[in-house]
N, C-alpha and C positions, 0 to 999 in steps of 0.2 A: 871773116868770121872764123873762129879757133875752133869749135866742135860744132857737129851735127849730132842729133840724139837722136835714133833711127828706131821707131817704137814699130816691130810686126806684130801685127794679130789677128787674127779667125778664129770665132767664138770662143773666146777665151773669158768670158763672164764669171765663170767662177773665180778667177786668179785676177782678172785686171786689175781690181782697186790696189790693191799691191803692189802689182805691178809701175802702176802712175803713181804712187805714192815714194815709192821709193827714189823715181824720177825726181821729182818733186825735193823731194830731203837732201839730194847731192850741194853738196858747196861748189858753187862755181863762179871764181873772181872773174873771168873773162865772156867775153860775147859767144853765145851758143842759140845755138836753134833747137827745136823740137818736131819731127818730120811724123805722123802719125802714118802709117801703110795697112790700112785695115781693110782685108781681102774680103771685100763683103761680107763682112758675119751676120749670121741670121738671128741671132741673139741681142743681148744689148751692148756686148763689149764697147762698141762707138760712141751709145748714148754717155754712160760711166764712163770713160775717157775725156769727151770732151769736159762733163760737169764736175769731172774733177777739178781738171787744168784749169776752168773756169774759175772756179771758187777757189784755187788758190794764184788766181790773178799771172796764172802763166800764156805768155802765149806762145802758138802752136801750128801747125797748118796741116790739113789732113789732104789725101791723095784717094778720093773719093772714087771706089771702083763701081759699075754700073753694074758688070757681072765678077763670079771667083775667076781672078786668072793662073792660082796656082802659088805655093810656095816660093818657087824657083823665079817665077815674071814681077811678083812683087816686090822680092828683095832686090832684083834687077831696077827695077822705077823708083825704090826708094834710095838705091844708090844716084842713082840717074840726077836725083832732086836736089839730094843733099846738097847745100853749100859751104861748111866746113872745111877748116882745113886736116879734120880727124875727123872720125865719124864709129860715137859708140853704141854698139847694135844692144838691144834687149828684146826679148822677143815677151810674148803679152800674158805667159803663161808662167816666169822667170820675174826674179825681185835680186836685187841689189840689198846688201845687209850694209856694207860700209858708208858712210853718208861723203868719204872724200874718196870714192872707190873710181868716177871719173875722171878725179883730178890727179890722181896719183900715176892714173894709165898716160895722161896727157904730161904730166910734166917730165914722166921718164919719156917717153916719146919724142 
C-alpha cells in the first residue's frame, strides 16, 4: 500500500467535518488507507467521522480506545498500525485546502 492517512483526534467536534471532508476531496490515483486514532473524545467527533467516511463510501478503520491515553501513546499506536509505505498525518482540528496536497507530498517523496 502507497500511503496511510493517519487522522488524530479528541473532541475535536467543532472542526472534524472539515477535517474528514477535506480527506475525502484529496485525489489519489494509488492504494491508501484511512487509520482513524481517536483518543476517546467525549464528544461526538467519532460519531461525524465515521458518518462522514460512510456516506461518502470510504473506507476506514478506527483504533477504538477504552480509556484517553494521551497525545503522545496515540500518535505512537497509530504509527504502529499504519501500513503504508508513506503516512500523512492531519490531526482532527487542521483541514487541508489543496485537493492534490497529498499527492504532491507523495510524489516528490
Amino acid at each position: 500500500m502507497k500511503l496511510g492517512i493517519l487522522l488524530v483526534s479528541y473532541n475535536h467536534e467543532r472542526y472534524i467535518k472539515e477535517c474528514v471532508d477535506c480527506i475525502i476531496m484529496q485525489e489519489l490515483p494509488f492504494e491508501y488507507e484511512i487509520l482513524v486514532c481517536d483518543d476517546c473524545s467525549t464528544d461526538s467527533t467519532l460519531s461525524i467521522i465515521e458518518s462522514s467516511l460512510k456516506q461518502a463510501g470510504i473506507e476506514y478503520r478506527v483504533l477504538y480506545r477504552e480509556s484517553n491515553i494521551g497525545l503522545v501513546m496515540n500518535y505512537k499506536k497509530g504509527f504502529a498500525e499504519c501500513q503504508g509505505e508513506y503516512i500523512a498525518i492531519i490531526e482532527g482540528d487542521d483541514y487541508w485546502t489543496d485537493q492534490k496536497r497529498v499527492l504532491k507530498l507523495v510524489t516528490f517523496m
